[in-house]
N, C-alpha and C positions, 0 to 999 in steps of 0.2 A: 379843922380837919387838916392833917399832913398827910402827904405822900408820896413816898419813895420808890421809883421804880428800878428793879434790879434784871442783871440774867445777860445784858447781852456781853458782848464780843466779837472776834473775828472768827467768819465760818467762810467757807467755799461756798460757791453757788450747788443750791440743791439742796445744800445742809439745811436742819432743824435745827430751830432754838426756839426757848418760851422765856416768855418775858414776866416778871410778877411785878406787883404793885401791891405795897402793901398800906395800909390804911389806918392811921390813929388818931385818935381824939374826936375819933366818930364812928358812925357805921356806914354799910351802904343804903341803911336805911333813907328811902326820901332823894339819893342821889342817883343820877344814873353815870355810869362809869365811860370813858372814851379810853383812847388811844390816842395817841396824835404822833408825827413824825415831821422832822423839820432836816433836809441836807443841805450841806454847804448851798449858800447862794441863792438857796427857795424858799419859799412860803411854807409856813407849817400848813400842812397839810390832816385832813381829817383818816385816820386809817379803819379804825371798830368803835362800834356802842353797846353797851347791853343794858336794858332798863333797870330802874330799881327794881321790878318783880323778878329779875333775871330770865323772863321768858321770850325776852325779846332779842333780835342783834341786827344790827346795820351794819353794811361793810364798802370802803371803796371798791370800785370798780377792778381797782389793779391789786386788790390783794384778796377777792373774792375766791374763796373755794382753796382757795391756799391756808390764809392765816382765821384762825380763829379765838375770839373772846369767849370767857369767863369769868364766874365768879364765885369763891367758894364765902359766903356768909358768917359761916362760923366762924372762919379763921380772919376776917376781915380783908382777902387776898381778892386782888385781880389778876388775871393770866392773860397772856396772848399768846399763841401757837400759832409757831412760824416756822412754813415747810415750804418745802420748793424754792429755796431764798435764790434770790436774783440778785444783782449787783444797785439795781437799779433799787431796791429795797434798803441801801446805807444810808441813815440817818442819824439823827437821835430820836429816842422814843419817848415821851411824854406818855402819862398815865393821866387822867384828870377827872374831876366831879363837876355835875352838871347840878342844881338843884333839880329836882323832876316834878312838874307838875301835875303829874299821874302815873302809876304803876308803869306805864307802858312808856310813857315820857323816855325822847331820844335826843339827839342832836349831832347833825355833824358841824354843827359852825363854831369852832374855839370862842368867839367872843361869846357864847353862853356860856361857857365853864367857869366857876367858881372856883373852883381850885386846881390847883397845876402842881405836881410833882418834880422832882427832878429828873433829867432824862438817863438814859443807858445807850450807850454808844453802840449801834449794829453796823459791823461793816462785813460786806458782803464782796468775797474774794473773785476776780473770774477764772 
């Protein structure tokens, strides 16, 4: 499974942006899909999940009600929708696959991820 995460750049604080992830040499059949975000000098960080049944989504605490995950299936896409952006929101962003051990199966801990994407740089202006 590849995966390549596209979409960001430089925005002002408050700006939207959506992040995709696109998905090949597999489906999201059986995976369930993260986010991840890593800034200068920090810990990568867990940001969204959405189960392989896509009925599910987990979210940190600090990007709650702001940003939101998807998945469109057919197209093999991941999304993240990113509103209200904050400064404190500059990272890179990581896309990744979890294997899932049920429909609902999540994870916020990176050492579960099976597959890691390459990231998209968000930087967030004040």
């Amino acid at each position: 499974v590849q995966l390549q995460a596209s979409g960001g750049g430089l925005v002002q604080a408050g700006a939207s942006l959506i992040l995709s992830c696109g998905v090949s040499g597999g489906t999201f059949s059986r995976y369930s899909m993260n986010w991840f975000r890593q800034a200068p000098g920090k810990e990568r960080e867990f940001v969204a999940a959405i189960s392989w049944s896509g009925i599910n989504t987990i979210y940190a605490d600090s990007v709650k009600g702001r940003f939101t995950i998807s998945k469109d299936s057919t197209k093999n896409i991941l999304y993240l929708q990113m509103s209200s952006l904050k400064p404190e929101d500059t990272a890179v962003y990581y896309c990744a696959a979890a294997k899932a051990q049920s429909p609902t199966f999540m994870t916020r801990r990176w050492m579960a991820v099976d597959y890691w994407g390459r990231g998209t740089q968000v930087t967030v202006s004040s």
